[in-house]
C-alpha positions in Angstrom: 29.2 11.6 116.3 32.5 12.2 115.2 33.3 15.4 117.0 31.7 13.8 120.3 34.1 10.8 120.2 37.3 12.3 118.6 38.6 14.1 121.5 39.1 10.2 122.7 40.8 9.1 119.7 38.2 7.5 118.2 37.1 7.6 113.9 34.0 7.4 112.8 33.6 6.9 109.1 31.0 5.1 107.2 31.6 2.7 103.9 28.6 3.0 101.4 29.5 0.3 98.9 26.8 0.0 95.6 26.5 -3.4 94.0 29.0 -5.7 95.3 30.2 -8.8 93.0 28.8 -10.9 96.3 26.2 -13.3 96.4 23.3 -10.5 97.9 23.7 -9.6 94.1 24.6 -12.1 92.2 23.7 -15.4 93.9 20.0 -17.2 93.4 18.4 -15.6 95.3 20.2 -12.0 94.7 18.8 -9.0 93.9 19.8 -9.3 90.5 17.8 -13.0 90.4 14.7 -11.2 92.3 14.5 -7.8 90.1 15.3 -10.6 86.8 11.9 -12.4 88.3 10.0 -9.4 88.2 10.7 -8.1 85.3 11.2 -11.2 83.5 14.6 -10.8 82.5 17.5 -12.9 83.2 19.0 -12.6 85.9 22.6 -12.1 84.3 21.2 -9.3 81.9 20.0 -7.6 85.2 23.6 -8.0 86.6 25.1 -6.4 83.1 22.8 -3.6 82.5 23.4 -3.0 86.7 27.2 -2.9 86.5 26.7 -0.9 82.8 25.4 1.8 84.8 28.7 2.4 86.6 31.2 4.7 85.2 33.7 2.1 85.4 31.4 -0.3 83.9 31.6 -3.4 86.9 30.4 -4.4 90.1 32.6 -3.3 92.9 34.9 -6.7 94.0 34.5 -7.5 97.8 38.1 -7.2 97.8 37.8 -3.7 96.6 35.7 -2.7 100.0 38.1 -4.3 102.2 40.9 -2.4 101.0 39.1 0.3 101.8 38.1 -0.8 105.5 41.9 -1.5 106.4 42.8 1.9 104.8 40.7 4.0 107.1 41.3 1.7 110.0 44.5 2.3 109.7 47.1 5.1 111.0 47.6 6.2 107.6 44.2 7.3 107.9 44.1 9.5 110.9 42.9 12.0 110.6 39.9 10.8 108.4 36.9 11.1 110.5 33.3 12.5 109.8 33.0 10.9 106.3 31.2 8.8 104.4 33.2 6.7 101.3 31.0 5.5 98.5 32.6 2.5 96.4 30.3 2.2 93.9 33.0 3.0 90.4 30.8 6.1 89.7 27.1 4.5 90.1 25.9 7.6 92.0 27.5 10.4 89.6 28.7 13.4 92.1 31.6 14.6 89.9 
């Protein structure tokens, strides 16, 4: 998609963001709440062992992923096109 619509000056990049310190995680009816009902766990050791699994240890902030949206909307970000971003603080280990 990218090389069709970048001759027209147009990015296309895609944010892949892993467990986000939001409420579709951590609110009550979350996934963290609905994998803690299933597994009868609570729901804040679900959350814990979650954002253990991260090289940095946390859940991504929201704040985090819209820092990241501004970025590559911006012109500083130009000629980024084509890619995908994960924000997940090393859940998906590539390096």
């Amino acid at each position: 998609m990218s090389k069709e619509v970048g001759p027209r000056g147009i990015r296309v990049n895609t944010v892949s963001p892993g467990p986000v310190a939001t409420p579709l995680w951590l609110g009550a009816t979350g996934v963290a709440a609905t994998v803690a009902q299933a597994s009868g766990l609570a729901a804040d050791e679900v959350a814990k062992r979650a954002a253990a699994e991260s090289a940095t240890g946390r859940f991504t902030r929201p704040e985090e992923v819209a820092d990241l949206v501004l970025f590559l909307a911006g012109e500083r970000a130009g000629n980024i096109t084509g890619a995908d971003f994960v924000i997940d603080g090393g859940l998906i280990k590539t390096l």
